[in-house]
PAZAPA-4460 file (N, C-alpha, C; in steps of 0.05 Angstrom, whole numbers, plus 32768, in hexadecimal, padded with zeros to 4 digits):
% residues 203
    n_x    n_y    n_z   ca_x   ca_y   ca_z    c_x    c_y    c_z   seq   type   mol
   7A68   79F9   83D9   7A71   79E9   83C2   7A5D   79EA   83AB     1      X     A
   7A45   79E9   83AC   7A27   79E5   83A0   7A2C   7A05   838B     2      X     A
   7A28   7A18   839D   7A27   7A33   839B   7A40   7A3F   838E     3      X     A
   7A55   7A34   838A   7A70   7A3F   8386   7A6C   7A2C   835C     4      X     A
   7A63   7A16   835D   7A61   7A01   8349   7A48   7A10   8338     5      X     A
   7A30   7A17   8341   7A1B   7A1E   8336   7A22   7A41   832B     6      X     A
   7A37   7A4B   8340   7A45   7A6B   8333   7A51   7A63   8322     7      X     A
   7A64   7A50   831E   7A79   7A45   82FF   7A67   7A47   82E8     8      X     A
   7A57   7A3A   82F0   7A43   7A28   82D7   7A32   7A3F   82CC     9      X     A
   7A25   7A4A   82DA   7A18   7A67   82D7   7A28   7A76   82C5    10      X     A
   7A3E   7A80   82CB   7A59   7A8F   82C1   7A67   7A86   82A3    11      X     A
   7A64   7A6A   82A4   7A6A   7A6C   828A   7A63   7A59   8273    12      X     A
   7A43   7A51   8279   7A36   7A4E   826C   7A31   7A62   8264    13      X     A
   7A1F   7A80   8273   7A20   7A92   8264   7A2D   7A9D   8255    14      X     A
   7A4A   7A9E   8255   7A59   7AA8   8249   7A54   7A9C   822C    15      X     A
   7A53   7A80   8228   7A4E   7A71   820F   7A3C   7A71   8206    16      X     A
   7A27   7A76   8212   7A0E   7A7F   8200   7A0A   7A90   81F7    17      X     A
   7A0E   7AB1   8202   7A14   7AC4   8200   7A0D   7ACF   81E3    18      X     A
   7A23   7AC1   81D6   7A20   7AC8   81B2   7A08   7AC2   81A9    19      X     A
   79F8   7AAA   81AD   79E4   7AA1   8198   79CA   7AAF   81AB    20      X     A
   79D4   7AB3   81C9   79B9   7ACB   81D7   79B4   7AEE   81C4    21      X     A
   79C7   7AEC   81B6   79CA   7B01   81B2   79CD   7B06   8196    22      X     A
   79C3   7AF5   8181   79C8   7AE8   816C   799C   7AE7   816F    23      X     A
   7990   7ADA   817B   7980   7ADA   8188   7968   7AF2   8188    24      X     A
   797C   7AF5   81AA   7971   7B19   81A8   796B   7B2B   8197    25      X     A
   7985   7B36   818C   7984   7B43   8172   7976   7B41   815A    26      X     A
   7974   7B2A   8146   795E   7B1D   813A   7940   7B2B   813D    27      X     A
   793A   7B27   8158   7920   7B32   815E   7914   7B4A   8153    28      X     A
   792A   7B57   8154   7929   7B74   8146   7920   7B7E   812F    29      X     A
   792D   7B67   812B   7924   7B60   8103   790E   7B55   8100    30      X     A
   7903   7B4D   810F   78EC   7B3B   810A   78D8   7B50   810F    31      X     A
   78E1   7B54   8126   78C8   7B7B   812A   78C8   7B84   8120    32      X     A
   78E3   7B8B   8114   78E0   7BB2   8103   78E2   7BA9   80EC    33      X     A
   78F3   7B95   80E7   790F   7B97   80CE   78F6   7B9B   80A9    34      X     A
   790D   7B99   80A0   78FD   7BA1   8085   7904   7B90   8069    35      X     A
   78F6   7B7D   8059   790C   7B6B   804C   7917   7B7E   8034    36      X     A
   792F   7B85   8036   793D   7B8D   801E   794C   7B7A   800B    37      X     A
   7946   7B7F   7FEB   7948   7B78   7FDE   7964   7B6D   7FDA    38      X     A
   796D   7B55   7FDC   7991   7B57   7FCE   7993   7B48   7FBB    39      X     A
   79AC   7B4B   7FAE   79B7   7B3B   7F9B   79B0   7B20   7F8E    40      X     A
   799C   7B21   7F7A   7997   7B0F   7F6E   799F   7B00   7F57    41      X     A
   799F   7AE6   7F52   79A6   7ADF   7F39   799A   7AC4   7F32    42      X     A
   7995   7ABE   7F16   7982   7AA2   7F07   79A3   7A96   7EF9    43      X     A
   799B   7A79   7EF5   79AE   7A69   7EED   79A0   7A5A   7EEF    44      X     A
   79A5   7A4A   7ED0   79A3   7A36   7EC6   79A9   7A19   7EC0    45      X     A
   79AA   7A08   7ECB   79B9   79EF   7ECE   79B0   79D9   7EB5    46      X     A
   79C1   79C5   7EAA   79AA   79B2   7E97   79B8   799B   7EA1    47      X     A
   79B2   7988   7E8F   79BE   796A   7E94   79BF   7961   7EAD    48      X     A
   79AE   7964   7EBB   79B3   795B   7ED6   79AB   7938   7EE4    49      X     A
   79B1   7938   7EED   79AB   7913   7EFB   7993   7921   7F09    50      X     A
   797F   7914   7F03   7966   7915   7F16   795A   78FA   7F18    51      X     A
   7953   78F6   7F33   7940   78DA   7F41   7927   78E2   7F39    52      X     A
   791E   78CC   7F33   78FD   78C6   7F25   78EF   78C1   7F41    53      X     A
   78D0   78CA   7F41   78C0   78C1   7F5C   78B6   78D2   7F5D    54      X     A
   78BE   78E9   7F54   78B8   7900   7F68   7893   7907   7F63    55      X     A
   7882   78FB   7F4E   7867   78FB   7F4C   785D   78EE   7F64    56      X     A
   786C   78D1   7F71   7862   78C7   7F80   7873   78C9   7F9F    57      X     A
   7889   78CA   7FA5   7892   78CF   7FBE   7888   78EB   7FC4    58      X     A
   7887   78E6   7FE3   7882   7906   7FF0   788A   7905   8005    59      X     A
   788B   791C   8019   78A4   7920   8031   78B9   7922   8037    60      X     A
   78C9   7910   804C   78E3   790E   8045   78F4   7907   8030    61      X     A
   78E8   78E7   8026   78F3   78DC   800D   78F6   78EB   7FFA    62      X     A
   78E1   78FB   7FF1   78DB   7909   7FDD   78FA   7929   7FE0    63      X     A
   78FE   792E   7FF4   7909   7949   7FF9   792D   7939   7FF0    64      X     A
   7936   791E   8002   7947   7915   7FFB   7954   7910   7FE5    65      X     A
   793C   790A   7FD0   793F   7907   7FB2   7948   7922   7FA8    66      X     A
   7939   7935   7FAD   7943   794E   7FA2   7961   7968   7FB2    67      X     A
   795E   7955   7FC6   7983   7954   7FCD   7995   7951   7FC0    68      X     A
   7995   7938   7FAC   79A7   7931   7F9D   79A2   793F   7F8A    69      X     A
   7998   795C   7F84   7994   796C   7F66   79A9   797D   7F74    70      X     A
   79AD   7984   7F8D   79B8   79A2   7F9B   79D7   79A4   7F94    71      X     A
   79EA   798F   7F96   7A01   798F   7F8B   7A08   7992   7F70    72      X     A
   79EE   798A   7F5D   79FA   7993   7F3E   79F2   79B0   7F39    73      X     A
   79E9   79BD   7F4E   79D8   79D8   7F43   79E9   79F1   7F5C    74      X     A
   79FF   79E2   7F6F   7A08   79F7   7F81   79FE   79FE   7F8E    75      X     A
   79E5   79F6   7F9E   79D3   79FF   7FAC   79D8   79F4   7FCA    76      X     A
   79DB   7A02   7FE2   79D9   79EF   7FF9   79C5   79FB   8009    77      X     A
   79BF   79EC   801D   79A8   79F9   8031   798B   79EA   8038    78      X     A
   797E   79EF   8047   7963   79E2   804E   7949   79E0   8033    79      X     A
   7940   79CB   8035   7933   79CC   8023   7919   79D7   8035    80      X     A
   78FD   79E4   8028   78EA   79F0   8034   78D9   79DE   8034    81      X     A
   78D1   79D7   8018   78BE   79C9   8011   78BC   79C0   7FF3    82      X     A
   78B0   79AF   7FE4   78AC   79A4   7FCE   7891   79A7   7FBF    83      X     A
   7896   79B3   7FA7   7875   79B6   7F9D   7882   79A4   7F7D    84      X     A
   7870   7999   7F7E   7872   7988   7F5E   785C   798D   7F46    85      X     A
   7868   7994   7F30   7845   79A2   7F2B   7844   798B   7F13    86      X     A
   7835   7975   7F14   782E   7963   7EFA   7824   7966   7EE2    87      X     A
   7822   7982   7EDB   7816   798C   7EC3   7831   798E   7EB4    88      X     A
   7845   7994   7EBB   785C   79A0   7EA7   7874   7994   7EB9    89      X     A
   786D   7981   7EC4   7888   796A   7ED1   78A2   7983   7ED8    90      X     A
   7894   7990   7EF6   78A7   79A6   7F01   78A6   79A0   7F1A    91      X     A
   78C4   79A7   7F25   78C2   79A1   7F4F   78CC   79B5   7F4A    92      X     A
   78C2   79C1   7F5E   78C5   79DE   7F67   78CB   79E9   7F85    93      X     A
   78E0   79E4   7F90   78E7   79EA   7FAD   78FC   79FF   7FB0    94      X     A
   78F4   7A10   7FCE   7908   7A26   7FD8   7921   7A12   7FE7    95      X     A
   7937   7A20   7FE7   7949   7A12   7FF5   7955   7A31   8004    96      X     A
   7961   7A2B   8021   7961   7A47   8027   7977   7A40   8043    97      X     A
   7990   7A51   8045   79A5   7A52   8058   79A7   7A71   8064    98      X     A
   79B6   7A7A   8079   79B9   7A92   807E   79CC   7A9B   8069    99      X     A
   79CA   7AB3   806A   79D3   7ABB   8050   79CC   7ABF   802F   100      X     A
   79BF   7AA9   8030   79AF   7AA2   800E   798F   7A94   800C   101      X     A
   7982   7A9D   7FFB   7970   7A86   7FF3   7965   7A83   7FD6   102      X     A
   7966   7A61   7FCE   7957   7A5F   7FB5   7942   7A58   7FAF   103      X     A
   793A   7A65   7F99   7923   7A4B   7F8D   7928   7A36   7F73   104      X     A
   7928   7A27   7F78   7931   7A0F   7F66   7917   7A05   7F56   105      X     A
   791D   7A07   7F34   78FC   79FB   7F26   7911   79E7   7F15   106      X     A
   7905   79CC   7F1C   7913   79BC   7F06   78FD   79B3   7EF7   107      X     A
   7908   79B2   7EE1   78F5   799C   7ECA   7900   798E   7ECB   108      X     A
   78F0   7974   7ED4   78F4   795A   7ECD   78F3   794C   7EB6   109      X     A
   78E2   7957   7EA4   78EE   794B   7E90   7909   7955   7E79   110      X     A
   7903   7963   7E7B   7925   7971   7E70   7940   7976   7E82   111      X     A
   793D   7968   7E98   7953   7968   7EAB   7967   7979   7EB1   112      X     A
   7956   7991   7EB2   7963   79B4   7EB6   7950   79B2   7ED1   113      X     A
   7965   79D6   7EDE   795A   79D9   7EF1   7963   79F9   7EF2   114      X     A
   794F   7A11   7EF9   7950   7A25   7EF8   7955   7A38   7F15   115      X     A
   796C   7A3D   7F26   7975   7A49   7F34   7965   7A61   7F3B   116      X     A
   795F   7A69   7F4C   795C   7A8D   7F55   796B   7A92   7F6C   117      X     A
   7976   7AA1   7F71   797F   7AA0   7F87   7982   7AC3   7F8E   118      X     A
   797F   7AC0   7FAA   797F   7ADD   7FB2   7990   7ADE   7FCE   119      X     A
   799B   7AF9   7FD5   79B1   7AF5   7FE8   799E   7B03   7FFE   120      X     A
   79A6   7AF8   8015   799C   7B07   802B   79A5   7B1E   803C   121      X     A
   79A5   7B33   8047   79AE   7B41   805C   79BC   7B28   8075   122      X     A
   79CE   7B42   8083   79D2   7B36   809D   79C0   7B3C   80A7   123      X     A
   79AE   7B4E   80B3   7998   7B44   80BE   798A   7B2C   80C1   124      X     A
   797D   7B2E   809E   796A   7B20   8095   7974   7B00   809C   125      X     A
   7993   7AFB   809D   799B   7AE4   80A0   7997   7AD3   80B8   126      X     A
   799C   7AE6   80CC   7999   7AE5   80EF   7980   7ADD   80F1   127      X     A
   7967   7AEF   80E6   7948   7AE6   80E9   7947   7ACC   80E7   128      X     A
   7956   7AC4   80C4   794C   7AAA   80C2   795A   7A94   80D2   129      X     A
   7972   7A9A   80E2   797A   7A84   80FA   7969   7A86   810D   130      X     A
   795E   7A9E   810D   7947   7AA9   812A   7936   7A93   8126   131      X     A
   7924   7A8D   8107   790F   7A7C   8106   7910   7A65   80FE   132      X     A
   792A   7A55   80FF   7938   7A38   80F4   7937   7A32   8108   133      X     A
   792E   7A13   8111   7925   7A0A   80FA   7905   7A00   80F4   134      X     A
   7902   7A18   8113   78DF   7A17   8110   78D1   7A01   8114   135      X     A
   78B2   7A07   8117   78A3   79EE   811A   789B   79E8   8101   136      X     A
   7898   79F7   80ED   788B   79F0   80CF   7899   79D3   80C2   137      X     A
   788A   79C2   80B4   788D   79B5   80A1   789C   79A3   80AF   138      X     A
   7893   7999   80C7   78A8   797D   80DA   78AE   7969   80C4   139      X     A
   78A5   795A   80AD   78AA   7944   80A9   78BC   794A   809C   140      X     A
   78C6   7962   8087   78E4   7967   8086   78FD   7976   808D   141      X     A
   78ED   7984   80A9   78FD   7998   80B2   7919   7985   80B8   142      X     A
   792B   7993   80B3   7953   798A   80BE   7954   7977   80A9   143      X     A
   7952   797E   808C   7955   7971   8080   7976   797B   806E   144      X     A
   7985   7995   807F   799E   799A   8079   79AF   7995   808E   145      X     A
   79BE   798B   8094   79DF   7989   80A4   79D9   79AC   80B5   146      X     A
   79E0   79BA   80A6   79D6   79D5   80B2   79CC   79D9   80C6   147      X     A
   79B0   79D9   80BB   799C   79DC   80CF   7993   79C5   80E7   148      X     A
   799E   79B2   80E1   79A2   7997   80F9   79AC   79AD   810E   149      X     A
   79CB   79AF   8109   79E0   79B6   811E   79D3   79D2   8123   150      X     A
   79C8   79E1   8119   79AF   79F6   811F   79AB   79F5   8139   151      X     A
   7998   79E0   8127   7986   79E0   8141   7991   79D4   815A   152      X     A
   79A4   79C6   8157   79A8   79BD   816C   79B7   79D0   817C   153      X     A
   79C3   79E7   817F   79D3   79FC   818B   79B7   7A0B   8195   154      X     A
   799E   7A07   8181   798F   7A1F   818D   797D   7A1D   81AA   155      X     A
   797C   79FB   81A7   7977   79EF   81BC   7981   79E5   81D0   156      X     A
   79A5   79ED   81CD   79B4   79E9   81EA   79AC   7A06   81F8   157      X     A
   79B0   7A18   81DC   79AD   7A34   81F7   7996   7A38   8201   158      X     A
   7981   7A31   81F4   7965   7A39   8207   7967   7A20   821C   159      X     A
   7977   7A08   821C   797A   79EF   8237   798F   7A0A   8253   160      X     A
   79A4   7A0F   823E   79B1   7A20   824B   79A6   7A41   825F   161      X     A
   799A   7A47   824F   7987   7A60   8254   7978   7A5A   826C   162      X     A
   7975   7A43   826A   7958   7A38   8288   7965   7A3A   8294   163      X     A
   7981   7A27   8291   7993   7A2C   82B2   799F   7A3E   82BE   164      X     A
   79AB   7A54   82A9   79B6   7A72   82B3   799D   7A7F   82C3   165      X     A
   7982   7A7F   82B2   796D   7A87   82C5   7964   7A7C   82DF   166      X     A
   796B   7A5C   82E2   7964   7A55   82FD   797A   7A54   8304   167      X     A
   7993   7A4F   8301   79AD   7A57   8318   79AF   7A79   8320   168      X     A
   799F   7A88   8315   79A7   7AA2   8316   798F   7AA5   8334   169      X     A
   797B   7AA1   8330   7966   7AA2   8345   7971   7A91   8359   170      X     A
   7985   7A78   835F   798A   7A70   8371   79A5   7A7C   8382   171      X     A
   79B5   7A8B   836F   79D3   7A9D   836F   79C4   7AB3   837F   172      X     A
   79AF   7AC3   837A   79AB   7AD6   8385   799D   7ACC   839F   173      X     A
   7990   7AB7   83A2   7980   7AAE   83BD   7993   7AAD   83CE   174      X     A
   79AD   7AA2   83CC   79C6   7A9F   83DC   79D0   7AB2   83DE   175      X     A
   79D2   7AC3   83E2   79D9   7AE2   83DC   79C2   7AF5   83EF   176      X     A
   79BF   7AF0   840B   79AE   7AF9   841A   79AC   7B10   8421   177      X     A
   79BD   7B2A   8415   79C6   7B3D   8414   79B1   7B4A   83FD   178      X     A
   79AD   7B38   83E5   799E   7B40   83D1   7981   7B32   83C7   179      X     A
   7979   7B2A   83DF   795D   7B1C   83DE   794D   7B3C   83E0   180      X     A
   7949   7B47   83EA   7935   7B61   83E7   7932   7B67   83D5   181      X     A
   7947   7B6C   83C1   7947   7B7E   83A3   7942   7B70   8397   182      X     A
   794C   7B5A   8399   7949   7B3E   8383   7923   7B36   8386   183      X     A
   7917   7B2D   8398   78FD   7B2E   839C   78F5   7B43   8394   184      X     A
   78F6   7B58   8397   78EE   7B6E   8390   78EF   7B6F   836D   185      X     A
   7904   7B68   835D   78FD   7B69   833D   78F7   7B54   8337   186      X     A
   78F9   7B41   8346   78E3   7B25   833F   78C7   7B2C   8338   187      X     A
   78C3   7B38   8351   78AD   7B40   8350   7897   7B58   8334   188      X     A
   78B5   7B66   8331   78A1   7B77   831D   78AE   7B6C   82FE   189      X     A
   78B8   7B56   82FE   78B6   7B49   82E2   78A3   7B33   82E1   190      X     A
   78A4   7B2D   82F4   7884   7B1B   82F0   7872   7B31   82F3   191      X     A
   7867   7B42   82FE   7852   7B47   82FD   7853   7B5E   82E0   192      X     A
   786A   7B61   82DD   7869   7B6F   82C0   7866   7B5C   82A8   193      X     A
   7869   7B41   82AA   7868   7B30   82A0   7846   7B2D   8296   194      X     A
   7838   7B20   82AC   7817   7B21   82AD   780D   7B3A   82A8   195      X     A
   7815   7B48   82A4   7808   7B5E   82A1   780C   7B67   8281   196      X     A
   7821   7B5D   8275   781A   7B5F   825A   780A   7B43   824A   197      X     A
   7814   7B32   825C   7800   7B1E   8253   77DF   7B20   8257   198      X     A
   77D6   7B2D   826A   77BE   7B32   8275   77BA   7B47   825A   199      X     A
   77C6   7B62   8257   77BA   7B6F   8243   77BA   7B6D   8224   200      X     A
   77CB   7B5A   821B   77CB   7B52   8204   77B9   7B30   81FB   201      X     A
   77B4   7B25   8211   779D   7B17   820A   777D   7B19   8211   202      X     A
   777F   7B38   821F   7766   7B3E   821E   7754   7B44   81FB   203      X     A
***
């Protein structure tokens, strides 16, 4: 019953993960070899805009929330990166960035414009950046899009998921007494192929 329940579960959990293992996988590729190619860019200009005052003195989250409310008058959606405010010439200056697209946003605050860049991504290039969302960088405003919440949260069912296809798979084949030889047997030379690149790459 155990063994017949733990084959279900195995079977098609994997099946459901499958896409984002491989979504994943693939990615990698890009990250090794890939090359950033240039796409489709364009500047736009926004004026009259509603902007929240603070921004000399809030910082962090508050500060990223305020400049949330600029993203709908300017068409922009996506994670914000980070916030630079420069007090010499009353400018916030932040990337905002989704698969598919990313901008750089410069508003003047005091003339209540805001100047667009935007550049398109590859499908590759797009995959990478789900590869590296939503990251450890910049915790106090990382998931500061809807997006990248529900992101992250799929990216961390499949690696919850991933643990258990890997330990139901080692217990599927233990019960399977027919295939304990072979099975010990590439246990064996993926761990020790394992340590052994670890052994020579931190020498």
């Amino acid at each position: 019953m155990v063994y017949r329940w733990i084959r279900d579960l195995h079977l098609y959990f994997g099946l459901f993960i499958s896409p984002f293992v491989l979504v994943f996988a693939a990615s990698v590729f890009y990250l090794n070899h890939g090359k950033l190619i240039a796409g489709g860019s364009s500047i736009d200009t926004f004026r009259g805009l509603e902007i929240p005052d603070g921004f000399d003195r809030v910082k962090g989250r508050e500060a990223v929330d305020r400049a949330r409310t600029i993203l709908p008058q300017i068409g922009v959606t996506g994670e914000i990166g980070f916030l630079r405010y420069v007090a010499s010439d009353r400018h916030l200056i932040f990337p905002v960035s989704r698969a598919g697209v990313e901008a750089t946003v410069d508003v003047d605050l005091g003339l209540r414009s805001a100047t667009v860049k935007r550049r398109r991504m590859s499908l590759w290039e797009s995959l990478a950046y789900l590869h590296k969302m939503p990251g450890p960088h910049n915790v106090a405003i990382r998931g500061n899009w809807m997006g990248t919440r529900l992101w992250s949260r799929f990216a961390d069912a499949t690696i919850y998921l991933l643990l258990f296809i890997s330990i139901s798979g080692v217990y599927l084949w233990f019960a399977i007494k027919a295939e304990r030889r072979i099975g010990a047997a590439l246990l064996l030379a993926g761990g020790g192929t394992l340590m052994g690149l670890v052994y020579a790459i931190s020498r």
